[in-house]
N, C-alpha and C positions, 0 to 999 in steps of 0.2 A: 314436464314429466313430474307425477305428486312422487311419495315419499314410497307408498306402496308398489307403483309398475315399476319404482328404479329399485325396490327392496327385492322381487321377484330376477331381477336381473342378473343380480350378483352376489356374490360369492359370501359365505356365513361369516366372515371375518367383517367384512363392509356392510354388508345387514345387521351385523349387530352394533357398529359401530355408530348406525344412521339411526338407529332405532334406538341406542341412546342418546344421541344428539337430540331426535325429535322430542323423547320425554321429557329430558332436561329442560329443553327451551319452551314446551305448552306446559311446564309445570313453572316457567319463567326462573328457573333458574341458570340464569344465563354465564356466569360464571363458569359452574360444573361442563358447559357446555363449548365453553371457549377452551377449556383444559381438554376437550375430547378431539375440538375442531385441531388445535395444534398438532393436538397427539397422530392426528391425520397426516396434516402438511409439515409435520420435520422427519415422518420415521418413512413416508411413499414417496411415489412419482404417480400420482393419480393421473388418469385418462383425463382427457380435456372434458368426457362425459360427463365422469365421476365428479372434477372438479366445479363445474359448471352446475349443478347437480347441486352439489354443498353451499355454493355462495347463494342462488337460484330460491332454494329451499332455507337456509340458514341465515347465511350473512347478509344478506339482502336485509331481511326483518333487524336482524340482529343488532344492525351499525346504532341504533338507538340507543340498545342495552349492552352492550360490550364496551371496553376501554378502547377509546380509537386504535390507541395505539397499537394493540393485541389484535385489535381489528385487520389495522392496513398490513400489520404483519403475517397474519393468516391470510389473507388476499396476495401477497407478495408471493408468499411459498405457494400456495396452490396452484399457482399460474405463472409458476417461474418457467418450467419447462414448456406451458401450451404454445400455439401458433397466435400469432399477434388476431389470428380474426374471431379466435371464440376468447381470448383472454382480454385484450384489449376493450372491449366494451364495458367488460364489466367490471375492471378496474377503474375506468373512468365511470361508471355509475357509484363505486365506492369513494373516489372524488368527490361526486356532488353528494354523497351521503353526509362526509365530513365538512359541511360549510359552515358550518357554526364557528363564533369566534372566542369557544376556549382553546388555552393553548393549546391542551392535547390535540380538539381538533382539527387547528393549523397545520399543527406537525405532524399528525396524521395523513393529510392533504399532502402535502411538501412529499412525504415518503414516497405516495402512492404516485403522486407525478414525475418525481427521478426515476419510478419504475418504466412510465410510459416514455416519457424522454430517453432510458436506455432503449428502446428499443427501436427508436425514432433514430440515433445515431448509426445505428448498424442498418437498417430497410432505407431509411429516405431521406434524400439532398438535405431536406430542410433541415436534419434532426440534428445537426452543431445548432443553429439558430436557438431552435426551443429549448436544446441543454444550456446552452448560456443563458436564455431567458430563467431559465427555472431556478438556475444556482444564483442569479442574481435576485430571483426573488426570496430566495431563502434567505442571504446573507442580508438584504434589507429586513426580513422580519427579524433575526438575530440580533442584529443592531439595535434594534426597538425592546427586544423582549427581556427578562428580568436577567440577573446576573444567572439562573442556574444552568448547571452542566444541558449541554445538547443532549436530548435522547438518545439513546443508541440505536434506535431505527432508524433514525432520523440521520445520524452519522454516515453510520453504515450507506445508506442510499445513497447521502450528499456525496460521499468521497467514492463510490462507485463510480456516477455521472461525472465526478470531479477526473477521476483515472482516462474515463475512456477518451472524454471531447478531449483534455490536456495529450494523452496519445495519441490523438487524431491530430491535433496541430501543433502538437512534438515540442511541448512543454513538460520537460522531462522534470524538472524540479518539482512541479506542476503534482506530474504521475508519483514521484517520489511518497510526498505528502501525504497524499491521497492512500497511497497503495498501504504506509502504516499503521497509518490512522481503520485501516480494514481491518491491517492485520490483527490490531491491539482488539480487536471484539471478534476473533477467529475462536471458532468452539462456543458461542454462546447464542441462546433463543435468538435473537437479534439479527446476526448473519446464518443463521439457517435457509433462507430460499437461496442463500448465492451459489451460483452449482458450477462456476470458473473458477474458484481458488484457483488452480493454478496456473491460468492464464493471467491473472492478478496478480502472484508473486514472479511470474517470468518479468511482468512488462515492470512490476516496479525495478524486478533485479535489474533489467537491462536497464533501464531510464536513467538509473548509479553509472552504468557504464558509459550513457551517452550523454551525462550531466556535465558540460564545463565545470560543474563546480565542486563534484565531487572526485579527490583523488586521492582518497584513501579510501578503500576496500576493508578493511578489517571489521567494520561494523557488519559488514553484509555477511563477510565470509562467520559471522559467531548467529547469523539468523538463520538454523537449518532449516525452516520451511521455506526460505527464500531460496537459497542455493540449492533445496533438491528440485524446485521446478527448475530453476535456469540449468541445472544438470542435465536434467528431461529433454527441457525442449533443444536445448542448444551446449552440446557438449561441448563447442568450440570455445564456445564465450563465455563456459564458465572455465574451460581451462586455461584461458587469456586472464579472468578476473584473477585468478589462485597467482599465475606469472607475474601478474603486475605487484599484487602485494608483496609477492615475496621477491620482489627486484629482479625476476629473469627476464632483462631487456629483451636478451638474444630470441627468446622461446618466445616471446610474447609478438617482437617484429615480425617473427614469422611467421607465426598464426595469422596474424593480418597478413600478410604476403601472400599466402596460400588462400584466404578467401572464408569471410563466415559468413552462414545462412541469412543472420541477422545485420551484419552490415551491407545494407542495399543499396546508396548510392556513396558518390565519390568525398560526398563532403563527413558521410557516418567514419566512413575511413580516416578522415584526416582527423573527425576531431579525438577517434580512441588513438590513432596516433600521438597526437597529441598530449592523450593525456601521459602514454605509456612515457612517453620523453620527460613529464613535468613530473610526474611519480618516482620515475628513477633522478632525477635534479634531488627534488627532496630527499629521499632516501641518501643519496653520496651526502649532505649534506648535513644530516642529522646523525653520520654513522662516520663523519670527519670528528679529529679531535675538535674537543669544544675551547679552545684556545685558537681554533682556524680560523678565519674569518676571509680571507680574499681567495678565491677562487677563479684558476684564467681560463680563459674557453677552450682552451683546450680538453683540457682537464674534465669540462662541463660536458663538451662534443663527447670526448671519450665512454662518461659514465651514461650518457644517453642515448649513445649510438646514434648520433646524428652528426651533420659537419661545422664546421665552427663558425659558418655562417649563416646556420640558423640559432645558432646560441643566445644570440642578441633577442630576437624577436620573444624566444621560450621563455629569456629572463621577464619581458616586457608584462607577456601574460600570466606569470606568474605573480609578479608585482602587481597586477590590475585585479589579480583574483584576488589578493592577500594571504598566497600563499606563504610569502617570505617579504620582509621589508630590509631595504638595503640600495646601493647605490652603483650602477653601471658606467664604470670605466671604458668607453669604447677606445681609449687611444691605447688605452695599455692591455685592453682586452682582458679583462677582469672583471667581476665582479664581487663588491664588499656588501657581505652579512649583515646582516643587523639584529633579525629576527627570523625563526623559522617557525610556520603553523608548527605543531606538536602531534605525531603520529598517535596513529590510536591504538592503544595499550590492551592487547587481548585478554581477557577474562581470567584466564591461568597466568599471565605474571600479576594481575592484580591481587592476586591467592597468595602467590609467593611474596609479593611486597606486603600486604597485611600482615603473614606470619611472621615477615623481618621485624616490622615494625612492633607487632604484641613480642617477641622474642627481647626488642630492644627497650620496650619499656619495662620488662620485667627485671631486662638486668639493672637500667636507671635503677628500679624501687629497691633492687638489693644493694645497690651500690650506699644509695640512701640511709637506705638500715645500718650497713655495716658502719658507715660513716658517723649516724646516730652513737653507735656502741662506744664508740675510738674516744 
């Protein structure tokens, strides 16, 4: 379809916008015309017509005279929401548009294929295969390429593809990474075609939750765009996250007891149990006086609501995590301290310790003066 049957088709907003696309670009100012194509694909949801339409007539020509990068990035948005059988081609024709071996074009390339790999993960068996193939071929071009920052298309994409296959094979450290590294470029050109935000901040919230290796919460609970999807989706589990930080064993057992949407089999269960038992260890532990040092399992079992025969093991895993270094007394049923990780210190006491400390140097400097006078 040329520019005119699809200009008679639609609406004076889209007609005028095509008919300065077209002038810009037969006057080869292609620039002014990448500034109009954007203004397209971050403020609509174009028809698969419309969009097919713009690449067809536009970018097609275009990929020559545009920055790849601006490039794969308008191709990404325009064809985020279409069906894989009118979007898909034509993202892989903007593929072999970018084969050229400057960077940009690489990473251009690279983008535009984490596009087609996400969509190969959700439709077809093979599509783990091709997203491992793809991230690894990213990270061997990085490896090779000059010290500068990754692009942020380039990011954004890799840690999309990086979120979804690590969710799929419940590489939750994996999802973690991935899901902040999103976040850090949330609200800019760059992540404009990603239309899951919140599916992205649920699964990294939860990922924290089903991370062995995360058991402290307090970083999540100060990221409110994280904590209002896992709000959204799963009220259970964020009201389990808020219990566990804040040490309510009891509420937090039972919430597992009673059953969350999000924990689906038997082993999801054991490991937030888990964690909720190692969370409250720590917490009794850093909230003992600091001259305490031997702790007996009793004591342990009590603060963690579990029995004193699974004490032993809790210490074992928390020693192998490095959540605490110290030494296990099994004859006397004890355990001796050495070291405890260090909780995470929220936002507002760190306010309040600044203003101690500017309060307490101010008195130093008068102390000083007066002392000078004396």
């Amino acid at each position: 379809m040329d520019s005119s049957s699809f200009i008679g088709n639609h609406s004076a907003e889209k007609t005028s916008l095509v008919e300065a696309i077209k002038r810009a670009a037969e006057s080869g100012l292609w620039h002014e015309a990448t500034v109009l194509l954007f203004r397209i694909a971050e403020t609509r949801s174009p028809s698969a017509e419309y969009a097919c339409h713009l690449y067809d007539e536009f970018l097609r020509p275009g990929a020559v005279f545009m920055n790849p990068l601006f490039h794969a990035s308008i191709v990404l948005q325009l064809f985020a929401g279409i069906v894989d059988g009118e979007a898909v081609p034509r993202v892989e024709d903007a593929i072999a548009a970018h084969s050229g071996s400057t960077a940009e074009s690489m990473e251009a390339k690279f983008a535009l294929q984490c596009g087609v790999a996400l969509r190969q993960i959700v439709n077809t068996p093979a599509g783990m295969d091709t997203a491992r193939s793809t991230v690894r071929d990213i990270q061997i071009y990085l490896e090779t390429r000059d010290s500068r920052p990754m692009p942020p298309l380039l990011s954004v994409q890799t840690n999309l593809l990086r979120l979804e296959s690590s969710w799929v094979s419940g590489d939750f450290g994996s999802v973690m990474s991935a899901g902040m590294n999103i976040h850090a470029h949330r609200g800019t050109t760059w992540a404009a075609h990603v239309d899951c935000f919140d599916q992205i901040w649920t699964k990294t919230a939860l990922a924290m939750l089903f991370s062995p290796e995360v058991i402290d919460f307090g970083e999540l609970l100060q990221e409110k765009t994280l904590l209002t999807a896992l709000r959204q989706s799963s009220p259970q589990a964020y009201e389990l996250v808020v219990c566990i930080n804040e040490g309510n064993t009891a509420r937090a057992s039972e919430i597992i007891t009673n059953g969350i949407d999000c924990l689906q089999t038997a082993a999801d269960v054991q490991v937030v149990r888990e964690k909720v038992a190692l969370a409250s260890f720590l917490r009794h532990v850093r909230q003992s006086p600091s001259d305490k040092r031997r702790f007996v399992f009793t004591e342990i079992a009590e603060a963690c609501q579990c029995t004193p025969e699974d004490v032993e093991m809790l210490l074992l895993k928390a020693l192998e995590r490095g959540f605490v270094t110290g030494k296990i007394d099994g004859r006397c049923g004890s355990f001796l301290v050495e070291n405890v990780q260090p909780g995470h210190i929220p936002l507002d006491a760190v306010c309040v310790l600044e203003k101690g400390l500017t309060n307490l140097i101010a008195s130093v400097a008068r102390c000083e003066t007066f002392l000078d006078t004396q």
